[in-house]
DRENRO-438190 format. One record per residue: x, y, z of N, C-alpha, C in turn. Coordinates in nm, 3 decimals, decimal comma, always signed. Layout:
DRENRO-438190
       n_u       n_v       n_w      ca_u      ca_v      ca_w       c_u       c_v       c_w
         X         Y         Z         X         Y         Z         X         Y         Z
...
//
This chain:
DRENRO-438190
       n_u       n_v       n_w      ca_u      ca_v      ca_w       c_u       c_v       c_w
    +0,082    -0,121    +0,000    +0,000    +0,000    +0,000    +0,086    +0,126    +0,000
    +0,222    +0,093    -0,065    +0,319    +0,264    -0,031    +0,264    +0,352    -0,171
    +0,260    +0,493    -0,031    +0,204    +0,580    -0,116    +0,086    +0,569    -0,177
    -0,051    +0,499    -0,147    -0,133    +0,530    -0,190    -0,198    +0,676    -0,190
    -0,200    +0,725    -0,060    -0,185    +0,905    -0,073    -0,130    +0,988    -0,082
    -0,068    +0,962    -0,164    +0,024    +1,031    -0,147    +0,038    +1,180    -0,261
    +0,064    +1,298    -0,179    -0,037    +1,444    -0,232    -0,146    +1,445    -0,209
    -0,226    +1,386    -0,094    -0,359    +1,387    -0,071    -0,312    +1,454    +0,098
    -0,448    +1,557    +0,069    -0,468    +1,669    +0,200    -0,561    +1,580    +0,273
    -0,586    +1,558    +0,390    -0,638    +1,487    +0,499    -0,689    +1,510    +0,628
    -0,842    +1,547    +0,665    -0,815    +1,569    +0,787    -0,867    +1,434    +0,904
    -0,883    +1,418    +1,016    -0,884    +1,328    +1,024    -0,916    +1,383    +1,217
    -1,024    +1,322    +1,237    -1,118    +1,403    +1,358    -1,054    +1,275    +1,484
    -1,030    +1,338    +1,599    -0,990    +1,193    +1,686    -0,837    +1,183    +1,664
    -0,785    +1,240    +1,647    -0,650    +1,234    +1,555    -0,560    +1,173    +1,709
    -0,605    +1,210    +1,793    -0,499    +1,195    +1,910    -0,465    +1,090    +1,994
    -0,585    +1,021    +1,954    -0,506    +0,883    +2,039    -0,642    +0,763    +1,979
    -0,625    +0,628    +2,008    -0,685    +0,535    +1,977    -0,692    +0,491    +1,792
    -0,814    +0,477    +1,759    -0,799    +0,432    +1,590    -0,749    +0,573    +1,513
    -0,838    +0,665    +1,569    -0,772    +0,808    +1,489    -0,637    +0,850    +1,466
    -0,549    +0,783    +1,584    -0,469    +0,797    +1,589    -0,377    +0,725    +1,490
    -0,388    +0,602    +1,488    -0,365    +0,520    +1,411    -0,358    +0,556    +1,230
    -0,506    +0,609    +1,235    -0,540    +0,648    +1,142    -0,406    +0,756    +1,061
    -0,435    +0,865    +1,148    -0,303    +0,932    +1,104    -0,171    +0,907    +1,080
    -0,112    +0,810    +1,143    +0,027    +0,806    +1,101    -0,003    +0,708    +0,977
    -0,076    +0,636    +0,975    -0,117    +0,509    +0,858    -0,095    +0,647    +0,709
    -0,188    +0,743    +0,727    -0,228    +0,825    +0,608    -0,063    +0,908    +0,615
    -0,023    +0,924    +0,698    +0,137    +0,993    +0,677    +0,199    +0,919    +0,621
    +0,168    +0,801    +0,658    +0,314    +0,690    +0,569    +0,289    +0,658    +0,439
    +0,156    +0,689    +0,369    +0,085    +0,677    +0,260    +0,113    +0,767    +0,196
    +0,175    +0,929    +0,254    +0,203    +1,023    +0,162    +0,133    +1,153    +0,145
    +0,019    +1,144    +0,280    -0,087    +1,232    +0,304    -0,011    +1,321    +0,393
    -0,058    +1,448    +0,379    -0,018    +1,547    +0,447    -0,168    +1,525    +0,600
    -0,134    +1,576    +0,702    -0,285    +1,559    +0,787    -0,322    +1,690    +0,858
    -0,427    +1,694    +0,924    -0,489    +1,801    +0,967    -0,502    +1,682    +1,110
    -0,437    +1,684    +1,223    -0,509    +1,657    +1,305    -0,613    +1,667    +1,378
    -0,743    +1,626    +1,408    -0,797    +1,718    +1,522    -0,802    +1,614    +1,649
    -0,755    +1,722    +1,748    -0,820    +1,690    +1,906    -0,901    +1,773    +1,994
    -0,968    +1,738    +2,080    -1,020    +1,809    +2,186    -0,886    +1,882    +2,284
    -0,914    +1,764    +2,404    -0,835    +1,819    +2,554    -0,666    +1,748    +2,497
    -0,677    +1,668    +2,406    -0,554    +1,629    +2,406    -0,441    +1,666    +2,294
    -0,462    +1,827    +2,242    -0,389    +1,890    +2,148    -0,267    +1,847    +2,140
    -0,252    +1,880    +2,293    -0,064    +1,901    +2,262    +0,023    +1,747    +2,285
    -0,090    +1,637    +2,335    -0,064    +1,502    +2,248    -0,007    +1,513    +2,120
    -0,168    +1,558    +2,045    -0,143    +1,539    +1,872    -0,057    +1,625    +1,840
    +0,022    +1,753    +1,922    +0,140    +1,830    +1,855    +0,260    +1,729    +1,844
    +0,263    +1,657    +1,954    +0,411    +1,579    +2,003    +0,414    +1,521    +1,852
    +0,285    +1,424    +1,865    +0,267    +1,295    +1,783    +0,286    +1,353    +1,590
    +0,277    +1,473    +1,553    +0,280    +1,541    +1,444    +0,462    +1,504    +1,423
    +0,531    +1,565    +1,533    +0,669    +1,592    +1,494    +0,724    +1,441    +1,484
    +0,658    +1,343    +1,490    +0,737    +1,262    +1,434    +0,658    +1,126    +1,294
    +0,575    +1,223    +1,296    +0,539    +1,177    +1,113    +0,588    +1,181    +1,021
    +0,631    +1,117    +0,962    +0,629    +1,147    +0,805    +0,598    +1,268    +0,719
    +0,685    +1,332    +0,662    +0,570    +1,434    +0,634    +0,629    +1,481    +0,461
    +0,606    +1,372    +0,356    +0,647    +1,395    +0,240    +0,542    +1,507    +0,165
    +0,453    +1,525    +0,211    +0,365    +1,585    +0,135    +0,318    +1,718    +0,205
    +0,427    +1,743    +0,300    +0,460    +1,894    +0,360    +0,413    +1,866    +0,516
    +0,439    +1,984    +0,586    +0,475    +1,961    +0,745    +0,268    +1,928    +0,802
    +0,263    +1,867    +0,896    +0,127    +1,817    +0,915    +0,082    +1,960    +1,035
    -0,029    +1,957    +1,066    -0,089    +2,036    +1,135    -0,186    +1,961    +1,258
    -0,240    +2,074    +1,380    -0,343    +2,015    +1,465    -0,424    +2,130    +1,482
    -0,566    +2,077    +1,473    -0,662    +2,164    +1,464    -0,735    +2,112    +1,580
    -0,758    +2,228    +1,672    -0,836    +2,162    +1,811    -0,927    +2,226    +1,788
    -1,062    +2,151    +1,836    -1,179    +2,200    +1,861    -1,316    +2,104    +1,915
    -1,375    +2,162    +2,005    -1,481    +2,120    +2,091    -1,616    +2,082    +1,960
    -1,596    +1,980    +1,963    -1,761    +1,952    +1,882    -1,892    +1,999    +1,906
    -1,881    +1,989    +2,071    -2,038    +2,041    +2,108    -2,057    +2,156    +2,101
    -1,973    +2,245    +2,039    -2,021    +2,385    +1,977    -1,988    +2,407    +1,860
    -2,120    +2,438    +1,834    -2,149    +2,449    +1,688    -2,060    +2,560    +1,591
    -2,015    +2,666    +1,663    -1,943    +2,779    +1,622    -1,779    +2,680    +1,627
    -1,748    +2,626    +1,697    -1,591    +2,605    +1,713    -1,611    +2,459    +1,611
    -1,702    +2,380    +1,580    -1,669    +2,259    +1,486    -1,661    +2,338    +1,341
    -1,739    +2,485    +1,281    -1,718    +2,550    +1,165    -1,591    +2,616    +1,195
    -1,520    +2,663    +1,328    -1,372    +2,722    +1,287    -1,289    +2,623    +1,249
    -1,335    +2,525    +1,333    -1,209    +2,381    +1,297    -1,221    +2,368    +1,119
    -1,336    +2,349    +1,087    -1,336    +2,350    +0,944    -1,261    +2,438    +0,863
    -1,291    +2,580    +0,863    -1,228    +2,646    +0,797    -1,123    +2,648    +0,810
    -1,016    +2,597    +0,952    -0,908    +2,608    +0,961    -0,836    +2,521    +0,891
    -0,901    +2,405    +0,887    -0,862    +2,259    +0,815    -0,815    +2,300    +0,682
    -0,928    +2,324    +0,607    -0,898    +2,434    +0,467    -0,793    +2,500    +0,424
    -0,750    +2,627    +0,556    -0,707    +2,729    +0,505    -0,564    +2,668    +0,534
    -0,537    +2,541    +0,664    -0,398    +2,477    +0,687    -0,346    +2,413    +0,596
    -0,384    +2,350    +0,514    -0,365    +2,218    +0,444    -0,416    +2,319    +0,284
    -0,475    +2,382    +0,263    -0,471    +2,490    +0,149    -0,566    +2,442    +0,046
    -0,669    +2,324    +0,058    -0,759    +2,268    +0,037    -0,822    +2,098    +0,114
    -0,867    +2,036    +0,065    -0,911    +1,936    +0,124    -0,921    +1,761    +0,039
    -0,892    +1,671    +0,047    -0,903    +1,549    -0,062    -0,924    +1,432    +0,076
    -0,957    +1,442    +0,187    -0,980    +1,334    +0,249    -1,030    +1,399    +0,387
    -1,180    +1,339    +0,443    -1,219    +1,387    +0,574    -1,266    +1,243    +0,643
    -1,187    +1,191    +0,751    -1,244    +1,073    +0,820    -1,303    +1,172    +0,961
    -1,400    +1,116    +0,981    -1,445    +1,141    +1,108    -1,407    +1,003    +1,218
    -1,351    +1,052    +1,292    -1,295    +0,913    +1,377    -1,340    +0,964    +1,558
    -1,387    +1,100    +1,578    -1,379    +1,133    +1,676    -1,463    +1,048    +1,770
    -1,484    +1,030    +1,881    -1,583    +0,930    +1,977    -1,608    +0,952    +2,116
    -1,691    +0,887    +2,149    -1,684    +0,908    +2,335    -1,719    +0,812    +2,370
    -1,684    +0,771    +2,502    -1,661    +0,622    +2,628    -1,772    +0,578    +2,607
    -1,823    +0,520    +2,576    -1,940    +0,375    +2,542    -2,008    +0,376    +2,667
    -1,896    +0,352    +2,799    -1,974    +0,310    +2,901    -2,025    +0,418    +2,952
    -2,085    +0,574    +2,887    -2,190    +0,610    +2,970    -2,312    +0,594    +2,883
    -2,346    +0,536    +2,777    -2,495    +0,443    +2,780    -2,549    +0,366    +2,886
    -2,678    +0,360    +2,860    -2,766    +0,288    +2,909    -2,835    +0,259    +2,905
    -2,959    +0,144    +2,917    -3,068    +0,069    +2,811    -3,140    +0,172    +2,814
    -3,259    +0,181    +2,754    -3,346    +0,307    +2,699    -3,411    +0,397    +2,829
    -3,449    +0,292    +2,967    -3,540    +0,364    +3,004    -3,450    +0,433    +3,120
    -3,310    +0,460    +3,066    -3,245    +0,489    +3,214    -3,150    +0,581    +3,132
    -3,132    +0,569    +2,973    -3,046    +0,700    +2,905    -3,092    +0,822    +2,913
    -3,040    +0,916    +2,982    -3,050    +1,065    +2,991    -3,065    +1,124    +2,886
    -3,114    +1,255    +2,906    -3,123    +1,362    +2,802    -2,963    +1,373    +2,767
    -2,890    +1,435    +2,839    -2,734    +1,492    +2,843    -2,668    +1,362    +2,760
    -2,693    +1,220    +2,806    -2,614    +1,120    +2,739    -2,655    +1,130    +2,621
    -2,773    +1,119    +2,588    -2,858    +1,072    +2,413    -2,763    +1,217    +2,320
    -2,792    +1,266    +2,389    -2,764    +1,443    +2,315    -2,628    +1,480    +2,305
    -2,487    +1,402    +2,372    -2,364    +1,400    +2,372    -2,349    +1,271    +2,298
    -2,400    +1,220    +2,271    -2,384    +1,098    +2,179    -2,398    +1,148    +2,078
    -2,542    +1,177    +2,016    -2,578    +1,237    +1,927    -2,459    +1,333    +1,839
    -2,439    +1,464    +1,917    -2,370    +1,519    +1,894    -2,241    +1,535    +1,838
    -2,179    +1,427    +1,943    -2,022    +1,418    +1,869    -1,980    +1,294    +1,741
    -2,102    +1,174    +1,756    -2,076    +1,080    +1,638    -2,098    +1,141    +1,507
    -2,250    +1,199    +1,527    -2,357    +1,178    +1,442    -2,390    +1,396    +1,376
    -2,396    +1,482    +1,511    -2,377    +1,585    +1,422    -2,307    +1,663    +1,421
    -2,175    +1,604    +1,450    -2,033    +1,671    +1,406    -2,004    +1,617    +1,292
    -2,003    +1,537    +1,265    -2,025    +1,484    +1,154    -2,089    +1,534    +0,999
    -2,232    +1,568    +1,064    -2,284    +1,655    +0,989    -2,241    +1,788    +0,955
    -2,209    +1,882    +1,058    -2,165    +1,963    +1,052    -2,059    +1,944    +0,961
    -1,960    +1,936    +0,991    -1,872    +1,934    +0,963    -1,842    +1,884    +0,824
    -1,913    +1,788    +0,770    -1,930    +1,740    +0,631    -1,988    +1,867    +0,522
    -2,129    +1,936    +0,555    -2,160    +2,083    +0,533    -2,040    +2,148    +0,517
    -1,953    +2,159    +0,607    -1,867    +2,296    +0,561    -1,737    +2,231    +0,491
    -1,731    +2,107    +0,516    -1,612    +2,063    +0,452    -1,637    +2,008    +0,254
    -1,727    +1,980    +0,259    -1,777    +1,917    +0,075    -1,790    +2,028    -0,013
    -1,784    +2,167    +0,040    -1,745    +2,195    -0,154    -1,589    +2,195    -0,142
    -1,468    +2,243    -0,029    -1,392    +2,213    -0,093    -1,323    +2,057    -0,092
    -1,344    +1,960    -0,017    -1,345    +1,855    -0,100    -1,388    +1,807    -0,263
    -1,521    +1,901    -0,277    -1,574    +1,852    -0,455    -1,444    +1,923    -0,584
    -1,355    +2,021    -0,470    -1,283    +2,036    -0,542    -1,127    +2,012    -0,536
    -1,119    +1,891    -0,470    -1,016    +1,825    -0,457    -0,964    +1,747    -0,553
    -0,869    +1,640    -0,478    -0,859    +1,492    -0,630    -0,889    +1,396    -0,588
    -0,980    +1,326    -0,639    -1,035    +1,229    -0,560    -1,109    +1,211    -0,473
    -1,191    +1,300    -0,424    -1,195    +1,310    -0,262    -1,246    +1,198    -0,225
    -1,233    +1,187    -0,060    -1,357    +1,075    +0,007    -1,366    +1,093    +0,170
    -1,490    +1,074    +0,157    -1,529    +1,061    +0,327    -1,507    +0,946    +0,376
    -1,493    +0,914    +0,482    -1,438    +0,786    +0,568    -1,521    +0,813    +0,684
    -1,631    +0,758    +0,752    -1,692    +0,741    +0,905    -1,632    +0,655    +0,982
    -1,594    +0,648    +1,050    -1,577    +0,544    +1,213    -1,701    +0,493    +1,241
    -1,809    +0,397    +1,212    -1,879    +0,391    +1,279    -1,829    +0,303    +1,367
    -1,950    +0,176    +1,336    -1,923    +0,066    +1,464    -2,058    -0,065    +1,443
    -1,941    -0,182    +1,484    -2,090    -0,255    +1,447    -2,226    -0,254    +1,565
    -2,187    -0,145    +1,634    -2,276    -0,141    +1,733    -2,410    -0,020    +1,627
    -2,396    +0,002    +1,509    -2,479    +0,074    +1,403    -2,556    -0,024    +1,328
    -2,522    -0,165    +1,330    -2,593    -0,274    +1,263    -2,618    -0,363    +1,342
    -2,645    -0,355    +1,490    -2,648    -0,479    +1,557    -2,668    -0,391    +1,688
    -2,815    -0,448    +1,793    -2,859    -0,344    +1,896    -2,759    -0,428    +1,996
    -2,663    -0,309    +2,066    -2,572    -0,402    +2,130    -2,664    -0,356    +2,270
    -2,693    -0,454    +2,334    -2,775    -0,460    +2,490    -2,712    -0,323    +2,575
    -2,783    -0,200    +2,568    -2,758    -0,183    +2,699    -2,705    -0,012    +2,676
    -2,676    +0,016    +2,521    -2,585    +0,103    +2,459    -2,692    +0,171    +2,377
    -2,824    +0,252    +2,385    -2,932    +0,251    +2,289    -2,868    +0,398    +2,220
    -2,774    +0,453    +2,276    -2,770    +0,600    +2,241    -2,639    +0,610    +2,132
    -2,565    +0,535    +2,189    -2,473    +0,476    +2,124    -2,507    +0,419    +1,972
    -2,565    +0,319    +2,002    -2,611    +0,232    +1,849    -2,652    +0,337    +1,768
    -2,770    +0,409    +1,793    -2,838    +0,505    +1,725    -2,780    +0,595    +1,675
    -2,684    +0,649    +1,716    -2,544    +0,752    +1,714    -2,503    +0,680    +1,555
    -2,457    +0,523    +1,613    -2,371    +0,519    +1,480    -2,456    +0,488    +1,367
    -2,570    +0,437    +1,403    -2,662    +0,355    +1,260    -2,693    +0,500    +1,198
    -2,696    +0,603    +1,248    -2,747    +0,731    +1,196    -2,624    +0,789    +1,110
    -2,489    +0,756    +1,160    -2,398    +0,789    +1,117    -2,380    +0,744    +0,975
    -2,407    +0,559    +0,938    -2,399    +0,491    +0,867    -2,482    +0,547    +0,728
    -2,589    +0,624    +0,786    -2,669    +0,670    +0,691    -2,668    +0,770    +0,631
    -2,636    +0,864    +0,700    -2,559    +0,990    +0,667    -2,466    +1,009    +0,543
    -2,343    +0,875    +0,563    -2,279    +0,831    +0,476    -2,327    +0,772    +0,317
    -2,454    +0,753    +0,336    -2,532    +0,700    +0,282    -2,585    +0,804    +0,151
    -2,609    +0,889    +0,240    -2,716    +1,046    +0,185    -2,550    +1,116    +0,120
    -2,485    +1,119    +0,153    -2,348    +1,235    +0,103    -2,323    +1,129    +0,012
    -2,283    +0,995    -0,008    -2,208    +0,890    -0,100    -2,341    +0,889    -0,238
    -2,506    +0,931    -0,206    -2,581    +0,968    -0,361    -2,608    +1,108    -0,338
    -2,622    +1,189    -0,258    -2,568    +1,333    -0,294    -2,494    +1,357    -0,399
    -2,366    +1,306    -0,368    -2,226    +1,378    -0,478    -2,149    +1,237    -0,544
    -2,228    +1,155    -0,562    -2,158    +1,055    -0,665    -2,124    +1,114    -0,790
    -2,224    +1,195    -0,856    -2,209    +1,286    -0,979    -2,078    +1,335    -1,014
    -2,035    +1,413    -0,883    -2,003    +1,471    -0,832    -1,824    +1,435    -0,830
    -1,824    +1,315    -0,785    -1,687    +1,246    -0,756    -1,639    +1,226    -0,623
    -1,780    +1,243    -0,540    -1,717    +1,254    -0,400    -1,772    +1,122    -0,328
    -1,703    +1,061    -0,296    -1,714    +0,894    -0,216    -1,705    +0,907    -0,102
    -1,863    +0,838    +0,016    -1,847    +0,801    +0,087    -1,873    +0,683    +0,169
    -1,818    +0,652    +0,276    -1,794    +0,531    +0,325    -1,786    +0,493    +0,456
    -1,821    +0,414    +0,505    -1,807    +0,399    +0,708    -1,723    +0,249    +0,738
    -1,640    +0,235    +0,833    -1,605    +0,134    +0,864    -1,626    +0,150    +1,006
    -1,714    -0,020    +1,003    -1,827    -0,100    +1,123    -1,709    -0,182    +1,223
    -1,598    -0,133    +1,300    -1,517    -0,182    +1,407    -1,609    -0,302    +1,468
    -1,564    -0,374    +1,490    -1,574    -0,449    +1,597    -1,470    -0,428    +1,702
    -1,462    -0,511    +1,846    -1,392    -0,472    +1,933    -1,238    -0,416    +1,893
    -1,184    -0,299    +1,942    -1,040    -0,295    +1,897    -0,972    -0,243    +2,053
    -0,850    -0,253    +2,031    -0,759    -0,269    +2,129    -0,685    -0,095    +2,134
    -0,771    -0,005    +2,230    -0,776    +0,105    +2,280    -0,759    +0,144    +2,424
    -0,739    +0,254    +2,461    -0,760    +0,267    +2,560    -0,923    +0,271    +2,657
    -1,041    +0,335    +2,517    -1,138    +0,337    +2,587    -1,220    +0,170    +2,594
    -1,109    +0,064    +2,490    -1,159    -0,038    +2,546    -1,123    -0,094    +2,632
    -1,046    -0,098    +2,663    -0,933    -0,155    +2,816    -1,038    -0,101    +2,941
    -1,092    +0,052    +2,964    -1,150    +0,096    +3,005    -1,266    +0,049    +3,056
    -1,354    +0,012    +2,948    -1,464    -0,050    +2,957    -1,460    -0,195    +3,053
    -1,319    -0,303    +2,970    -1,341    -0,413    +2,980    -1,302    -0,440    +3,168
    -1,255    -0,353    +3,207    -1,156    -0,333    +3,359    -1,311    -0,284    +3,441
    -1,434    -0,289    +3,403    -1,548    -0,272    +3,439    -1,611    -0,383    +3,456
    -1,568    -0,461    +3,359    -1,658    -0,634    +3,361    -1,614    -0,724    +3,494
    -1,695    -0,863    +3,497    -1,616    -0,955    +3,595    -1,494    -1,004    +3,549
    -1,429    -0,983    +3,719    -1,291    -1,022    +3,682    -1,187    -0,922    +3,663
    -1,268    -0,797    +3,630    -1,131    -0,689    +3,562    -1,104    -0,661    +3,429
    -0,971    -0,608    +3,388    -0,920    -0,591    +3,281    -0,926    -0,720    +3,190
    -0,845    -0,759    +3,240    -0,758    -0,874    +3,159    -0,852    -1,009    +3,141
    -0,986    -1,034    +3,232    -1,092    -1,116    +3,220    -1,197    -1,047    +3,129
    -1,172    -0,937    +3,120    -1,279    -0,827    +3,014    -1,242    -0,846    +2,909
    -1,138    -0,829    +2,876    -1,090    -0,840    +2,743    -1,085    -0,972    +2,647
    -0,999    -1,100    +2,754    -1,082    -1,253    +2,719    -1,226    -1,246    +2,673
    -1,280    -1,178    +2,711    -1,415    -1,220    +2,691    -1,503    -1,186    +2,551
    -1,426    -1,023    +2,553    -1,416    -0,962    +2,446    -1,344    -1,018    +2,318
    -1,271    -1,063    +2,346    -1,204    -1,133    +2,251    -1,248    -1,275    +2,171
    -1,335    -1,307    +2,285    -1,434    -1,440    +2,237    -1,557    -1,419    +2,235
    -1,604    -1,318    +2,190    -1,722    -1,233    +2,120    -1,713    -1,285    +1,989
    -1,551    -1,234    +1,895    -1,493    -1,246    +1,809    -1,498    -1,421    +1,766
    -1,558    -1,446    +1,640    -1,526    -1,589    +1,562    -1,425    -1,586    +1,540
    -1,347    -1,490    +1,503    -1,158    -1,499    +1,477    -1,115    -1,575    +1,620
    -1,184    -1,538    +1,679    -1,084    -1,531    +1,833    -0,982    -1,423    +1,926
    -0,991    -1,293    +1,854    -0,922    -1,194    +1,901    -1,004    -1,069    +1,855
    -0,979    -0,948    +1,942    -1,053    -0,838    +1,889    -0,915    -0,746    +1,789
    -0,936    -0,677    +1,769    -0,836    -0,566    +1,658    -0,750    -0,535    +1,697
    -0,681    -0,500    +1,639    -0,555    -0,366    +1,651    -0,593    -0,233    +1,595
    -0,539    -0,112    +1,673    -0,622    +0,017    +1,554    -0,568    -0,008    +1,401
    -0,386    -0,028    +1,402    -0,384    -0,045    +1,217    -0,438    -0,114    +1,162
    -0,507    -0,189    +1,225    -0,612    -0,326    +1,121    -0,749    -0,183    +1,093
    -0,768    -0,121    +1,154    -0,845    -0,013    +1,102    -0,840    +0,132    +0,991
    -0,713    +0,130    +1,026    -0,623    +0,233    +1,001    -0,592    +0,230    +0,796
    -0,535    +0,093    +0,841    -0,534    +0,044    +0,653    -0,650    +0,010    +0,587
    -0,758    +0,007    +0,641    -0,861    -0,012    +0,554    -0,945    +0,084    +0,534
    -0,904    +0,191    +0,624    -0,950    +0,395    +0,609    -0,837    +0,386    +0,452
    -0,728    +0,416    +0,480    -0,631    +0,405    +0,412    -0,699    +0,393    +0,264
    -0,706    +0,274    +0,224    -0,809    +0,184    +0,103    -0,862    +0,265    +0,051
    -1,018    +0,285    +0,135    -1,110    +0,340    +0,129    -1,118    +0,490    +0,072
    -1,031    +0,556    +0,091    -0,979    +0,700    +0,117    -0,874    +0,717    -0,011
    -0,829    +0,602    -0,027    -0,725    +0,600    -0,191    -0,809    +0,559    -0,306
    -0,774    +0,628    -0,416    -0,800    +0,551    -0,527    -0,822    +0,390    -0,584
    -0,734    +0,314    -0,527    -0,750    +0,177    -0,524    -0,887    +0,138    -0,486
    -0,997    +0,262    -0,419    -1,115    +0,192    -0,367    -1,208    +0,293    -0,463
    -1,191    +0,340    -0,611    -1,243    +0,440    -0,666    -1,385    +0,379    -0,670
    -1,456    +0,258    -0,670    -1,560    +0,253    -0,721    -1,638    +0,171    -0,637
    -1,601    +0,190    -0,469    -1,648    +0,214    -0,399    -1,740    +0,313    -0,285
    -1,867    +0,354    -0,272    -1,963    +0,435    -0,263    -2,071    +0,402    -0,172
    -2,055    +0,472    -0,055    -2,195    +0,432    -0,018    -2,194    +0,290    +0,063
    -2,086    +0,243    +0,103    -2,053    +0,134    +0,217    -2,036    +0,115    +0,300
    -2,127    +0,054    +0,400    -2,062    -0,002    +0,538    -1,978    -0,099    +0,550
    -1,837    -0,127    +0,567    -1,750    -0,211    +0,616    -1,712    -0,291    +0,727
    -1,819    -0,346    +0,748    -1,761    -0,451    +0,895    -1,636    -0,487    +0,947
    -1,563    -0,455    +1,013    -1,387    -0,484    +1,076    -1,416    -0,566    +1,189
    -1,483    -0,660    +1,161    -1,501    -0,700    +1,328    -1,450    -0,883    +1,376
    -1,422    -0,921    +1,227    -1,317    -1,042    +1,320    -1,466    -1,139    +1,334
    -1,565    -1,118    +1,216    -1,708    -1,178    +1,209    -1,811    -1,191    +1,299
    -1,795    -1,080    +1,363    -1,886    -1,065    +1,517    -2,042    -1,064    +1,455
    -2,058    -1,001    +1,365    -2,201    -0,917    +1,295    -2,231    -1,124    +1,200
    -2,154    -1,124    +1,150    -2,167    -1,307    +1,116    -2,261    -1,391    +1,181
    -2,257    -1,370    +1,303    -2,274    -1,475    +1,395    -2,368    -1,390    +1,467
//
């Protein structure tokens, strides 16, 4: 896969740690210049910039709070005016799973911070980012969802809904601007090996390390992910090699959604 992006502008939401993270150095080594974004953990993604790759000129970090609507359009324009146009937008950004809860016990504040940062930052942010993507090379959108968007995972209602909405979204922009030349696409994770999953699983019986077994035998493979097992198939998706691909959900899950 060397250099599949290579001269491709990139931004890439989540940039600072977990799959996003991943994500980014994957698209640096490909030849992509990046736009990081983080929230609280900027000066993470500054460290993590200076030691990219950076054939296709020096990379950038664009911080900004999603749940305001004014600071997800500066991040945009900044994305733009850093990188001097646009040819790739993954949304990878996310939040801790474990504050869902089955329907009759999810809060206003949870449904509506869910909402928000999967599903209409996303939106947003797609709005201000697609004309200059339509005038990129190639362009393509990339979602993070989750197979928790095709499959009601017990217990997570705000969550699921978050991503199946996400999935669709992708859906509406990939026959929007097919005309157009603009491709989009979501990849459906199954468990991956993060910090906010470690997190979670150190909640179950047993702990960490019994959480994660368990998690892991969810999986018909027998193991849950790595973020670059995510990372290269954004990668794909996001290169030419996937030109006549449109409008897809991608399952990464090690055949969890299978079964």
């Amino acid at each position: 896969m060397s250099g599949i992006l290579a001269g491709k502008r990139a931004y890439v939401t989540g940039g600072s740690s977990g799959i996003g993270a991943a994500i980014v150095r994957t698209f640096a080594e490909q030849g992509a210049r990046v736009a990081i974004g983080a929230a609280s953990q900027a000066e993470r993604a500054r460290e993590t910039a200076k030691t990219l790759p950076a054939a296709g000129g020096a990379h950038i970090v664009v911080q900004a709070d999603f749940y305001d609507k004014a600071e997800t359009e500066r991040a945009a324009d900044a994305v733009i005016a850093g990188l001097g146009g646009l040819d790739i937008f993954v949304h990878s950004a996310g939040i801790d799973v474990t504050q869902t809860a089955p329907t009759h016990q999810t809060t206003d504040d949870i449904w509506d911070r869910m909402m928000m940062l999967h599903l209409t930052a996303a939106f947003r942010l797609s709005k201000r980012l697609i004309p200059a993507l339509l005038e990129g090379r190639d362009p393509a959108i990339v979602f993070i969802g989750s197979v928790c968007g095709l499959v009601a995972w017990e217990g997570d209602v705000a969550y699921n809904v978050a991503k199946a909405g996400l999935q669709h979204l992708a859906r509406c922009i990939a026959s929007d601007y097919a005309k157009a030349g603009l491709r989009a696409n979501v990849i459906a994770p199954g468990v991956i090996d993060t910090p906010l999953t470690r997190y979670y699983a150190s909640g179950m019986p047993g702990g960490e390390a019994e959480g994660l077994k368990t998690l892991a035998a969810m999986h018909p493979i027998g193991r849950y992910a790595q973020p670059n097992e995510i990372a290269e198939a954004a990668a794909f998706l996001a290169s030419g090699k996937a030109s006549f691909i449109t409008g897809v959900v991608l399952p990464i899950d090690g055949g969890l959604t299978m079964v």
